[in-house]
C-alpha positions as CSV (number, residue, x, y, z in Angstrom):
1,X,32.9,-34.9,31.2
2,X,30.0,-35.1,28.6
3,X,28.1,-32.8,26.8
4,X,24.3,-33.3,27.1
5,X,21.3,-31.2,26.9
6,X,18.6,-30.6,29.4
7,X,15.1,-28.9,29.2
8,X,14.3,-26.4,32.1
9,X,10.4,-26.6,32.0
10,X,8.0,-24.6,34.6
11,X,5.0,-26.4,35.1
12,X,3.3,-23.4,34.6
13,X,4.0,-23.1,31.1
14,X,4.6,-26.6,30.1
15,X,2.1,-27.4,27.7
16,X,2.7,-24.0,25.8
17,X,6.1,-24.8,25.2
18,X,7.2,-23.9,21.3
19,X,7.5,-26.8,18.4
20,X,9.1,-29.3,17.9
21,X,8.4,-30.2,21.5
22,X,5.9,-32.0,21.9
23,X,3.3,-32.4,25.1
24,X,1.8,-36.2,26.1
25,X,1.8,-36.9,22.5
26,X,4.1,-38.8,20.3
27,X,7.1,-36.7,18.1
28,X,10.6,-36.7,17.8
29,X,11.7,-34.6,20.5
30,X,8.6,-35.1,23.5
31,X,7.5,-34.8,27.1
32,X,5.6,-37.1,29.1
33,X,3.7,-36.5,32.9
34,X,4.2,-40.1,33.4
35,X,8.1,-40.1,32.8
36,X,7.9,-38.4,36.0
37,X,6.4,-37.7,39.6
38,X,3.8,-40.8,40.4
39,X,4.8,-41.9,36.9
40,X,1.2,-41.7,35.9
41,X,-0.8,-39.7,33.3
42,X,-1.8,-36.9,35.7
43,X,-0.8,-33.2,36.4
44,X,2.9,-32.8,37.6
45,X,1.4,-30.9,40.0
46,X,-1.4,-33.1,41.5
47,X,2.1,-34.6,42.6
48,X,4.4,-32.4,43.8
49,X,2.0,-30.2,45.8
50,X,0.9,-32.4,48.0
51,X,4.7,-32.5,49.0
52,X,5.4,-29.0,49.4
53,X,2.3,-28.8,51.9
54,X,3.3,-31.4,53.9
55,X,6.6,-29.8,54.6
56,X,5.0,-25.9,54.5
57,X,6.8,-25.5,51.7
58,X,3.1,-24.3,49.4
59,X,3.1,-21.0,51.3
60,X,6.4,-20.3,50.2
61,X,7.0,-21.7,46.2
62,X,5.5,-19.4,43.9
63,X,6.9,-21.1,40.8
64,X,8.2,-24.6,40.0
65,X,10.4,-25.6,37.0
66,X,11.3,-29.6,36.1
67,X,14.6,-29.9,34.8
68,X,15.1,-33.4,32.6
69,X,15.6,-34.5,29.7
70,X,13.1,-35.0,26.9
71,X,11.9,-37.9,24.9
72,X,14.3,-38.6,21.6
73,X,12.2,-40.6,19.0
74,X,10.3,-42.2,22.4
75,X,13.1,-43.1,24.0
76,X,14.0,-41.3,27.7
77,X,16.1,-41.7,30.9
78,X,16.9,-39.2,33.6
79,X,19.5,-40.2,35.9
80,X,18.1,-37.8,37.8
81,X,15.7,-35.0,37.2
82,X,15.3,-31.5,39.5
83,X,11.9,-29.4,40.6
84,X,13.4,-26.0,41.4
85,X,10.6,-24.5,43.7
86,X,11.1,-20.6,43.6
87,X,9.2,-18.4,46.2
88,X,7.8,-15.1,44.5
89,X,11.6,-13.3,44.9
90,X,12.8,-15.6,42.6
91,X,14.9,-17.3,45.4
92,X,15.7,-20.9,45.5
93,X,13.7,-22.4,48.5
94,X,13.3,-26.2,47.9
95,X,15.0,-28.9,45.3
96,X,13.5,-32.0,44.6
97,X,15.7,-34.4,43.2
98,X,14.4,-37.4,41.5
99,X,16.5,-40.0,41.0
100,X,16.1,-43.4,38.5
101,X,18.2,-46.2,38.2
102,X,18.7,-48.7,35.2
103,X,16.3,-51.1,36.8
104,X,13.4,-49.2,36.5
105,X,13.2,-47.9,39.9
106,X,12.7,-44.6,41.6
107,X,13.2,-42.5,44.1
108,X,13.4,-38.6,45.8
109,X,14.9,-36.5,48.0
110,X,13.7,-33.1,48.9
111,X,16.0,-30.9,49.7
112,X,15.9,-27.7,51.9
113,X,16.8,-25.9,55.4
114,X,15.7,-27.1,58.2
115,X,14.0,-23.2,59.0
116,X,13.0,-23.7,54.9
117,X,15.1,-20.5,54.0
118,X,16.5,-19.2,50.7
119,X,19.0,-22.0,49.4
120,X,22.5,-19.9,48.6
121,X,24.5,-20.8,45.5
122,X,27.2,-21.8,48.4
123,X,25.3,-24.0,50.4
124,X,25.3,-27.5,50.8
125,X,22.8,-29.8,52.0
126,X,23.3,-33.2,53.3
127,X,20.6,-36.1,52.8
128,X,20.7,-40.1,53.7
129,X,21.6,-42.3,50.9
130,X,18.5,-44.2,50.9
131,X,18.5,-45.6,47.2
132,X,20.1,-48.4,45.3
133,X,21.7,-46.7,42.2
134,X,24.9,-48.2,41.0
135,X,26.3,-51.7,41.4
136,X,29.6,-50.9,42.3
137,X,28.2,-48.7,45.5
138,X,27.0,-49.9,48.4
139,X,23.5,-48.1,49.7
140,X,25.0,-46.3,52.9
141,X,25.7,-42.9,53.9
142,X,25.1,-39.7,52.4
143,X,24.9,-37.4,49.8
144,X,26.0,-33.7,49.6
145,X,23.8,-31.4,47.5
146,X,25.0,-27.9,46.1
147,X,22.8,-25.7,43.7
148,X,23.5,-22.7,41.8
149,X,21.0,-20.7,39.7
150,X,22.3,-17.2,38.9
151,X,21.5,-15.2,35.4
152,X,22.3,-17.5,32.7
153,X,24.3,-20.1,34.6
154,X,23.2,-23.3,36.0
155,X,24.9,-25.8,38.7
156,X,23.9,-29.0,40.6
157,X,26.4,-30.7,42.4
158,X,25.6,-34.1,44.0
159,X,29.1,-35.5,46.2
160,X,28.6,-38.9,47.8
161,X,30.3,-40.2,51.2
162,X,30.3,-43.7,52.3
163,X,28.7,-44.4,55.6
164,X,32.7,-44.1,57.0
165,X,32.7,-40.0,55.9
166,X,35.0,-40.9,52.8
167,X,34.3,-39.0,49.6
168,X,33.6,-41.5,46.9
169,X,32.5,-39.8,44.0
170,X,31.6,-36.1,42.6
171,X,29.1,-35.9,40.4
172,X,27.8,-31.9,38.4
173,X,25.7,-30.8,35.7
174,X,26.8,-27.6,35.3
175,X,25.7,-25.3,31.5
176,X,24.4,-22.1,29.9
177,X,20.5,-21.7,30.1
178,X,19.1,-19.9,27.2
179,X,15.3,-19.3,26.6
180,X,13.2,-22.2,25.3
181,X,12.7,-21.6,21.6
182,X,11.9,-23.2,18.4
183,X,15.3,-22.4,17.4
184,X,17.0,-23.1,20.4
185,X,15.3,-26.5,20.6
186,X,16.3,-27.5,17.3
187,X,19.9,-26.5,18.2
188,X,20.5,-28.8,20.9
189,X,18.8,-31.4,19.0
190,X,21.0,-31.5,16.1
191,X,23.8,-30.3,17.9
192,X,23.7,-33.4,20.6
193,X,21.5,-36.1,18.6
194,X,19.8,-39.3,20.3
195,X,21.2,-37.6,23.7
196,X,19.2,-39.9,25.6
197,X,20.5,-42.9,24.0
198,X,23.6,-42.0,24.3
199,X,23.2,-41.6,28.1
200,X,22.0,-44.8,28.5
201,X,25.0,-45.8,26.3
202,X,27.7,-44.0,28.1
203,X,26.0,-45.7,32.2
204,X,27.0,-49.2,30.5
205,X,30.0,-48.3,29.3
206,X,31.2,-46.8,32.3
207,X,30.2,-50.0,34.5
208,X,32.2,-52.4,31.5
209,X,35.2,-49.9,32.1
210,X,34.6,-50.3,35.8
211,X,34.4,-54.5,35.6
212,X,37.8,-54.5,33.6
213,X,39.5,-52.7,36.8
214,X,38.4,-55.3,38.9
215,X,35.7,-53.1,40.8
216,X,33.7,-55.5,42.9
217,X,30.0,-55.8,41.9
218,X,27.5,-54.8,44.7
219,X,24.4,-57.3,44.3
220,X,21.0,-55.0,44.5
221,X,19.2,-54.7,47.9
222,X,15.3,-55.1,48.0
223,X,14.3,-51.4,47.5
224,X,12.7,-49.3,50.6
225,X,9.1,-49.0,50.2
226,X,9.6,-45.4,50.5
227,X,9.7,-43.2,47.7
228,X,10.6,-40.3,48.9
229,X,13.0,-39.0,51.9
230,X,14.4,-35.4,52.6
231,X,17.6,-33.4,53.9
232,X,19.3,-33.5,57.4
233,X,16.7,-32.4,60.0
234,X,13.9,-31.5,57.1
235,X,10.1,-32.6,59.0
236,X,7.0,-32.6,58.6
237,X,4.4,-29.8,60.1
């Protein structure tokens, strides 16, 4: 277990959000639209929508918020970053989870119910490992995705299963949302400096620890072509 900080950022109100954040422009603590998305300099949402309509999921988000980490002195990596889509009620209707890897790839999963209804804190939706993320994993079977958002609570649960239905590892990010504020900023900032370095710190030292017990290295596959995939019996309309 680590402690880390994450910023939970609706696109609506992204570039408004309070110093020492800053927005698409250099500072200590910074966001950037191309850390995410199409990894381009372009509107979050220029990307995202297009997804949500292609599942009918635009008639039903009202409000989207990114959660990821920010830039530390220009340096940033998300292991995996979430788009909570909200309809008007508030309710959880869609979760895009976009996951990197250390090799500078990328890739997606959107995640909702098949008859796109409200996501409960208790459910838990399955989607096809379709992404080459750590050496010591082969890319087969599935992923198991849980996600709870209730007052001032937070937590994602991500369980993997081998293409044989074995659990093989439980992953959570799981913490205390508080309003985004220049104090509140500065908090986590001094109270968890150079977070992202030491995220990128603590991936390598996990695989060294992992090496020394003997795990067997899994060579990287050529990537899929395909950027994005979604849940169990999630299609197109």
């Amino acid at each position: 277990m680590y402690s880390v900080y994450y910023f939970v950022l609706p696109l609506s109100f992204l570039k408004q959000a309070p110093k020492p954040f800053r927005f698409n422009s250099p500072g200590i603590l910074s966001f950037y639209e191309k850390d995410h998305g199409a990894h381009k300099n372009e509107s979050l949402d220029n990307w995202i929508e297009p997804i949500l309509r292609e599942y009918q999921l635009d008639n039903i988000v009202n409000d989207i918020s990114l959660i990821a980490m920010p830039r530390i002195f220009g340096y940033v990596f998300n292991p995996v970053s979430f788009w909570l889509c909200f309809d008007q009620d508030r309710n959880l209707r869609a979760v895009l989870s976009e996951v990197n890897n250390t090799f500078g790839e990328t890739h997606s999963y959107l995640c909702a119910h098949e008859d796109l209804s409200v996501i409960s804190q208790d459910d838990w939706i399955e989607a096809q490992k379709l992404f080459h993320v750590s050496p010591f994993m082969h890319r087969e079977g599935y992923y198991l995705f849980r996600f709870s958002i209730k007052h001032k609570n937070l937590g994602i649960w991500i369980d993997y299963y081998d293409d044989k239905g074995q659990k093989k590892l439980l992953t959570s990010l799981i913490g205390n949302l508080e309003p985004l504020t220049e104090k509140t900023i500065r908090r986590a900032f001094w109270t968890h400096p150079l977070v992202t370095f030491k995220t990128i710190f603590l991936i390598h030292w996990q695989a060294i620890k992992l090496i020394l017990k003997g795990i067997k290295y899994v060579r990287k596959p050529k990537q899929i072509d395909q950027k994005l995939s979604t849940s169990k019996n999630l299609t197109k309309f």
